[in-house]
C-alpha positions in Angstrom: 11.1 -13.8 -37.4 10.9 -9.9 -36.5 12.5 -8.6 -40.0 15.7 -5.7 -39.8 14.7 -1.9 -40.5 16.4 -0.8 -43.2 16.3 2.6 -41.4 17.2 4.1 -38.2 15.3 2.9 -35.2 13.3 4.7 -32.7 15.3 3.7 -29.9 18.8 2.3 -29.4 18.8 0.3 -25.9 21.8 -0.7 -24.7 22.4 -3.9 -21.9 25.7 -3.4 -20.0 26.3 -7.1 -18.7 28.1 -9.4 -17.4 26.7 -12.4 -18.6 24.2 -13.3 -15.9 21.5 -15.6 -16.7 18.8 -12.8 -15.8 20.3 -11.2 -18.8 17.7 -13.7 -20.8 14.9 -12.5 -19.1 15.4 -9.4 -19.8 15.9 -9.6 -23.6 12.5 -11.9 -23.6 11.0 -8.6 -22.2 12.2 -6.2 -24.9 11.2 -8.9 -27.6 7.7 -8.5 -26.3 7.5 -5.3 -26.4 5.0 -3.1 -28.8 6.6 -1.8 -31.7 10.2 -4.7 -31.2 11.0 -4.2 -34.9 11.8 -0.2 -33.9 13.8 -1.1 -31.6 17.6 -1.5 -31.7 19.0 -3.6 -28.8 23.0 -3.8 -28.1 24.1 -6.4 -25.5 27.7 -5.1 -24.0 29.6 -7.7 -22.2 30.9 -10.9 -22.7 28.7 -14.0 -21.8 31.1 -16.6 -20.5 28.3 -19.4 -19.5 27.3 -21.4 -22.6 24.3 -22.0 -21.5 23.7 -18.2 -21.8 25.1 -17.3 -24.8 23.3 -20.1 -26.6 19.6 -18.6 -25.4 21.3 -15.3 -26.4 22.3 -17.1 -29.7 18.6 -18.0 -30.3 16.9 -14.7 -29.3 19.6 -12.9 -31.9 17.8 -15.1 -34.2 14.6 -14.8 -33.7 15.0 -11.1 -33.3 18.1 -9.5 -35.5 17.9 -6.2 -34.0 19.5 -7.6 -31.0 23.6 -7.1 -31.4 26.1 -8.7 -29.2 29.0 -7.3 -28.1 31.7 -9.2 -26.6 33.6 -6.9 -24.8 35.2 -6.0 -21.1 37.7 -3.8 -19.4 40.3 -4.4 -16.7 38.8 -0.4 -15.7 36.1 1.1 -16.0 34.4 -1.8 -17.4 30.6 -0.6 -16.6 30.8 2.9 -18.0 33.0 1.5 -20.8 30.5 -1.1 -22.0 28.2 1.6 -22.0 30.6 3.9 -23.8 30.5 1.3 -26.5 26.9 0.5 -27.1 25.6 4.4 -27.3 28.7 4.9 -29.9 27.6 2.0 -31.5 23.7 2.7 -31.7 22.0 4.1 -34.7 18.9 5.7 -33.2 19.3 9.8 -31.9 18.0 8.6 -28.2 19.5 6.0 -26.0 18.4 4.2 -23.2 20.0 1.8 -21.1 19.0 -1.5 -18.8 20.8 -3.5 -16.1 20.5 -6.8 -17.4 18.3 -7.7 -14.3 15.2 -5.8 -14.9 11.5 -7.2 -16.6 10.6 -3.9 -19.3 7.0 -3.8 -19.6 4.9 -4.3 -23.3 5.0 -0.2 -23.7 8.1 0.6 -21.8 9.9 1.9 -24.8 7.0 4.3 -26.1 7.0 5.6 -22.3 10.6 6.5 -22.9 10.4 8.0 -25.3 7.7 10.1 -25.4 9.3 12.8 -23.1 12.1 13.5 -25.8 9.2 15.1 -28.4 10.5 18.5 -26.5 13.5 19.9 -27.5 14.6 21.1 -23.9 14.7 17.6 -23.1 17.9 15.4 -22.6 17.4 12.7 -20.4 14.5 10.7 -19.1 14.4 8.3 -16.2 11.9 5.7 -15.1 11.5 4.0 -11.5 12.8 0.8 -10.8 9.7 -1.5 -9.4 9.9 -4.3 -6.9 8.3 -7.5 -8.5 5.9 -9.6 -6.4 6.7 -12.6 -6.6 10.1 -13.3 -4.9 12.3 -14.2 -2.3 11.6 -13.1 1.2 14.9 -10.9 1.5 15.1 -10.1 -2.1 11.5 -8.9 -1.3 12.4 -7.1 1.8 15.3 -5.4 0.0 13.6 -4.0 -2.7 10.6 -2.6 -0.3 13.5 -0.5 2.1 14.8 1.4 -0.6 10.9 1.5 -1.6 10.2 3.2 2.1 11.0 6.7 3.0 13.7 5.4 5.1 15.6 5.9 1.8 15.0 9.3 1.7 14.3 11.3 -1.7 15.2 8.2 -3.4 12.2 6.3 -2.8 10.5 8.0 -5.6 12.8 6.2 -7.7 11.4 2.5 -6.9 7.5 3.8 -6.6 5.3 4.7 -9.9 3.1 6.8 -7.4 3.0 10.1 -8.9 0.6 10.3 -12.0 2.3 12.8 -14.3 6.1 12.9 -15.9 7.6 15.4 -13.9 11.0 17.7 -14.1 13.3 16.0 -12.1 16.7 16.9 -10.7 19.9 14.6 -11.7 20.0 12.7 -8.2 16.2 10.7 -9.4 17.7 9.4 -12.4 17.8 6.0 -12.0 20.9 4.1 -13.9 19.2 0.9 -14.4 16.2 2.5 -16.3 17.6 6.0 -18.5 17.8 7.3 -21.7 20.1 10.1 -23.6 19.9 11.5 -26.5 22.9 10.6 -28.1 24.3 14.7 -29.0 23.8 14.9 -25.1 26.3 11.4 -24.4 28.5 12.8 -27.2 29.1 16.4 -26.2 30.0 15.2 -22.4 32.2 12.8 -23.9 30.5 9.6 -23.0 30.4 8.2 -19.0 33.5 9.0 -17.1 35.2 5.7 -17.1 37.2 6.7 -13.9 34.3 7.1 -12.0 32.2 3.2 -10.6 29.8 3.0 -9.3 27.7 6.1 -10.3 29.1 7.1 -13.4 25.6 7.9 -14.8 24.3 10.1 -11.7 27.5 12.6 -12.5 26.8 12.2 -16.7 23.1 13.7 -15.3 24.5 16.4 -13.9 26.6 17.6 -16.3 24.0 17.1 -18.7 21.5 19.3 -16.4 24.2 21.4 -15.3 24.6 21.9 -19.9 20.6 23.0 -19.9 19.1 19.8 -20.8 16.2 19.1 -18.5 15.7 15.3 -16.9 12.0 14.2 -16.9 11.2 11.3 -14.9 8.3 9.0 -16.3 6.4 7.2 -13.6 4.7 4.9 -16.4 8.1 4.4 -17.9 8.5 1.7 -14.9 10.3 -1.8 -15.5 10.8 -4.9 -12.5 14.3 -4.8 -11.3 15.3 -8.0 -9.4 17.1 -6.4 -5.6 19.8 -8.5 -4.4 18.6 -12.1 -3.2 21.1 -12.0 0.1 21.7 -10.0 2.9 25.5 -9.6 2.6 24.8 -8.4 -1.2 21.9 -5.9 0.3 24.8 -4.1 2.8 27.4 -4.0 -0.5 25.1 -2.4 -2.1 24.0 0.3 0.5 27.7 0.6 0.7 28.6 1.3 -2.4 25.6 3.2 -2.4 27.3 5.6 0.9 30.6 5.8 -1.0 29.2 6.7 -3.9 28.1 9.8 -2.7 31.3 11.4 -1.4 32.5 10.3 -4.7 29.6 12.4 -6.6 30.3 15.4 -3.9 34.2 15.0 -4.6 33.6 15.4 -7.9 32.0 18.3 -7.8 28.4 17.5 -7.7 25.3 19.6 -5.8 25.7 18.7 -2.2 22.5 17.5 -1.3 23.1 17.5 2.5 20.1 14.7 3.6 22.1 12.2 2.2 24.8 13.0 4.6 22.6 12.2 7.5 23.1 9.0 7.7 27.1 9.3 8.6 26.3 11.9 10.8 24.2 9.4 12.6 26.9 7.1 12.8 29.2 9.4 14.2 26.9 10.3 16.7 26.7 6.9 17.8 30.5 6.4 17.9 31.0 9.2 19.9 27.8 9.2 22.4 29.1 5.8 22.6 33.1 6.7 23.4 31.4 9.5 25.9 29.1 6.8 27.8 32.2 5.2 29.1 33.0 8.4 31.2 29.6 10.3 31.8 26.4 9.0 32.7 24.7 11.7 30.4 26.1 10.5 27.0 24.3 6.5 28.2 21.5 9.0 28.3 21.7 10.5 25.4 22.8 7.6 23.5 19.9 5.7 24.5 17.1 8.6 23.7 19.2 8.9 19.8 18.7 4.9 19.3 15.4 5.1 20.7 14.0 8.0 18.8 15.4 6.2 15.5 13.7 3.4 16.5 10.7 5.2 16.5 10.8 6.6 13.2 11.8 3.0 12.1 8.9 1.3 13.4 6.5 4.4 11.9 8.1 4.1 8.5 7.8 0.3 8.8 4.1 0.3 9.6 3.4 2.4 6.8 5.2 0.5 4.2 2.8 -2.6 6.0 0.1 -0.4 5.6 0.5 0.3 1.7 1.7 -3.5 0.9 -1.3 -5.3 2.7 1.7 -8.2 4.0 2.3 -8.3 7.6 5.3 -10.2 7.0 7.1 -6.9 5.0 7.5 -5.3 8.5 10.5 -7.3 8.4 11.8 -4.0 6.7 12.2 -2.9 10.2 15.5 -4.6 10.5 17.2 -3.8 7.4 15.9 -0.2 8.2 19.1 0.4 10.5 21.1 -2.2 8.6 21.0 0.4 5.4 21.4 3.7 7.2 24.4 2.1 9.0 26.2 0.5 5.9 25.6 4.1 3.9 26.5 6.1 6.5 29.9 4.2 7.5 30.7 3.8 3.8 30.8 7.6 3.7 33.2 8.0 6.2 35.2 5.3 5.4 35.4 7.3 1.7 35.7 10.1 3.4 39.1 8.9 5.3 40.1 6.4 2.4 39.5 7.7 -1.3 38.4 5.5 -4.0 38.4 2.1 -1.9 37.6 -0.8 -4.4 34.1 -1.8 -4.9 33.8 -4.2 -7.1 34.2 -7.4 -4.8 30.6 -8.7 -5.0 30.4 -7.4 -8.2 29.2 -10.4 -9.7 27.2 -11.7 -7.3 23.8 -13.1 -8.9 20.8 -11.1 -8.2 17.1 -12.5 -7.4 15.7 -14.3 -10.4 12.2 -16.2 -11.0 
């Protein structure tokens, strides 16, 4: 039995949850990690299957630096349980986990080893894609791994060698740490604002002078959604996420509008080919050049994976740019639309 510090830990991490089975998994990681007994873990969320709380139960035992909070919130229940678990932590840096991700043995020296500079205020690490799952929990995970998602990609790839300076949009909520004075002086997540609460506490915090590095070797496993319907709620929650950033006064980083000013162009070429030959034209030459560049990104996403049967990417290629882009007009048209319906659905697990 791992024995309690009697002072502060290192690192405070805290688990927003909702009680999903993965959420073992992930604890199992951080108990297996170097240095455990520095570590201060904080479980936010109440766990309503038994089953789950009792292999909580027993890892609290085995490890008594994991806490257990039982909490929700009829609003703003993800930044609140969040709100919570930093206020809550002893240690002057804290990161926190989706509890669906695998940490790796040194994740939490990774970390932390950024916030030895003062300048720093937030560090981020990429969310990996594990190997052995699913096919269309596989395929998900590789499409927002392509560079058909953009900037973004460099979020779920550990390809760059060195930590970096990063700008708030590659922080990654599922794998970040704070330091705690940074949390405290922007007053905690906005618990108005789901999803994407943590993308506008980063850029407050860099808008405040704190810099965000972003720790390739800080990478963890993070389980994608195990079904096609959850993949498209997620790219759309993903599209109306980002008017909601913009509307609250964000940087407008105009390549993530492309893809609703795709699908407008496809509306309206479409509208226009009912009168005028040229618009079919048209029409056809915009689906077939995105094709194109669909099929290019594909092969090289085949290319780096070595599995012919990832090219299957190729058909959630579209599926993402479409649900994003339509999600941003439908935000656009119809402010703060509820997205929490699928909420709970249960992500890919081994």
């Amino acid at each position: 039995m791992a024995a309690t510090s009697p002072t502060a830990p290192r690192l405070s991490v805290v688990i927003p949850t909702l009680g999903r089975a993965i959420l073992v998994q992930t604890l199992e990681s951080l108990a297996r990690c170097t240095g455990v007994a520095e570590l201060e873990i904080i479980v936010a969320g109440k766990i309503p299957d038994p089953g789950v709380a009792a292999a909580v139960a027993r890892l609290q035992a085995e490890h008594p630096q994991i806490q257990h909070l039982p909490i929700s919130f009829a609003k703003g229940d993800s930044s609140e349980k969040k709100n919570a678990g930093w206020r809550a932590a002893r240690a002057e840096v804290v990161a926190f986990l989706d509890d669906d991700v695998i940490v790796q043995p040194d994740w939490p020296q990774r970390i932390l080893e950024p916030f030895r500079e003062a300048r720093v205020g937030l560090v981020s690490g990429p969310s990996l894609v594990p190997e052995d799952l699913p096919r269309m929990a596989r395929l998900a995970g590789l499409t927002l791994a392509s560079k058909a998602a953009g900037y973004v990609a460099a979020r779920y790839t550990a390809g760059h060698p060195d930590n970096f300076d990063a700008k708030w949009s590659n922080l990654i909520g599922c794998n970040m740490a704070f330091r705690k004075n940074v949390l405290a002086a922007l007053g905690g997540f906005d618990v108005a604002f789901w999803p994407g609460e943590e993308m506008l506490a980063a850029f407050r915090a860099t808008q405040a002078g704190h810099v965000l590095v972003f720790v390739p070797r800080a990478a963890l496993q993070h389980f994608p959604r195990a079904t096609f319907r959850g993949f498209l709620r997620q790219m759309y929650g993903y599209g109306a996420t980002r008017i909601r950033l913009i509307r609250a006064g964000v940087e407008n980083e105009w390549t993530t509008l492309v893809p609703a000013a795709w699908v407008a162009s496809l509306l309206l070429l479409g509208l226009a080919a009912l009168v005028t030959p040229w618009a079919a034209w048209l029409l056809a030459a915009n689906i077939g050049c995105y094709l194109l560049a669909a099929f290019a990104i594909t092969l090289a996403k085949v290319r780096e994976t070595g599995r012919a049967a990832d090219a299957l990417i190729c058909l959630l290629i579209p599926c993402m740019h479409l649900a994003y882009g339509w999600a941003e007009w439908v935000e656009y048209f119809r402010p703060n639309t509820d997205l929490s319906v699928g909420k709970k659905e249960e992500t890919c697990k081994r």
